[in-house]
N, C-alpha and C positions, 0 to 999 in steps of 0.2 A: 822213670820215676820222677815224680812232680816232690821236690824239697819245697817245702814251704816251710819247715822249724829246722837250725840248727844248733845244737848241744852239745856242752864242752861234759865228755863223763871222768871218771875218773876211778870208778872203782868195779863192780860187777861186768857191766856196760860196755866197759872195753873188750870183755870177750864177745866175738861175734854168733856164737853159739846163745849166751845168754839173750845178745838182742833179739835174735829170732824168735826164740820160747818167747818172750815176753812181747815182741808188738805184734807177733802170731802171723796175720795176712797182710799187715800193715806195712807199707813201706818202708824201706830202713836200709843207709849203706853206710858205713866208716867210711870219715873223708881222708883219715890219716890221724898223724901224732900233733901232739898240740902241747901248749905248757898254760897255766894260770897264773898268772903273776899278780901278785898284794892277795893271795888266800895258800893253805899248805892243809895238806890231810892229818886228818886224828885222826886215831882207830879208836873203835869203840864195839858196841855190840854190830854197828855196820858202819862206816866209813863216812865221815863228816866233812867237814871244812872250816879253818877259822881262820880270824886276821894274820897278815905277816908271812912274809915266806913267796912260794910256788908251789905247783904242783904239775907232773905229769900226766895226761889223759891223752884222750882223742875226740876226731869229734864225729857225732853221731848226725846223718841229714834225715829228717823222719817227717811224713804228710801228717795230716791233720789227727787222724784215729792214731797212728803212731805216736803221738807225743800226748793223748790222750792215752793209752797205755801206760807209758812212761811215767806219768804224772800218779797213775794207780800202781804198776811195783813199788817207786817212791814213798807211797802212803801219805800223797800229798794231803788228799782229804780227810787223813785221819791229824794230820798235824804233825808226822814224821819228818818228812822234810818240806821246803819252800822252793819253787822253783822262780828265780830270779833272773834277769837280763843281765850281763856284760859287758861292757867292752870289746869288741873284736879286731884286729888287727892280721888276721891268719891271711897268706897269702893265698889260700884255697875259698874261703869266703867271702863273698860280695856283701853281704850285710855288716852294718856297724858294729849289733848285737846275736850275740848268744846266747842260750839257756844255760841255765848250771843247776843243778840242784844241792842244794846246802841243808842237812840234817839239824835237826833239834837237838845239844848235847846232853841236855836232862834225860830227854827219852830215849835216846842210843846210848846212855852210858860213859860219853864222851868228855875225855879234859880240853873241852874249847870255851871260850865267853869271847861274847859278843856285846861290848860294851856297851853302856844305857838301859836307860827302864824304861823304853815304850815296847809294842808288842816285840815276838822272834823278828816276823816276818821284814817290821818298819826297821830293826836294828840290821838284818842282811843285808836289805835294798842299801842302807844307809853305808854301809861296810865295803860293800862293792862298788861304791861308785868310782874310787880310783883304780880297779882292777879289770887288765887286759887281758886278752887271749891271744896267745903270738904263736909265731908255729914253732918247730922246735928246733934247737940249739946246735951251730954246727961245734 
């Protein structure tokens, strides 16, 4: 398998049954467990992310048409969620960054805010910039 995108998930994604259904022919392996450190999960109608906190995931290594999937369960293109860079730190990863995707809390139903009045997408970027991806906790 040729990795060329790696993603920190957090909610569906983790199961490796869902990843299959969803990136189909596409390449895709769980590198392991991961945590998110400066974002923590709301529930809502589906699973978001806001300021403050952690969270538990893993991460997912996925080729080009892979994270091209990813990006459509997401409902990136509909405005569901953002898929945004990282931080990474994880002992299993060579890259600096990771992908995450972070939900819109208006359209999922979700009690998260993301400070400021520029768009969703400019207030994520802007929110993540101090948050890492480490591996996880002994």
């Amino acid at each position: 398998m040729t990795v060329e995108h790696t993603c920190f998930v957090y909610g569906t994604l983790t199961d490796p049954a869902r990843v299959e259904a969803v990136v189909g022919s596409a390449d895709a392996a769980h590198l392991g467990p991961a945590i998110l450190d400066g974002l923590h999960r709301v529930e809502g109608e589906y699973p978001t992310l806001a300021p403050g906190g952690s969270v538990e995931g893993s991460l997912l290594a996925v080729d080009d048409p892979g994270l091209d999937a990813l990006d459509e369960y997401e409902g990136v293109d509909r405005g569901l969620y953002v898929r945004v860079a990282v931080s990474c730190s994880h002992p299993e990863v060579d890259a600096d960054c990771v992908w995450t995707y972070v939900g819109e809390p208006t359209r999922l139903d979700a009690a998260a805010e993301w400070p400021g009045d520029r768009s969703f997408e400019s207030r994520v970027q802007d929110g993540v910039a101090d948050c890492t991806v480490v591996g996880p906790r002994s």
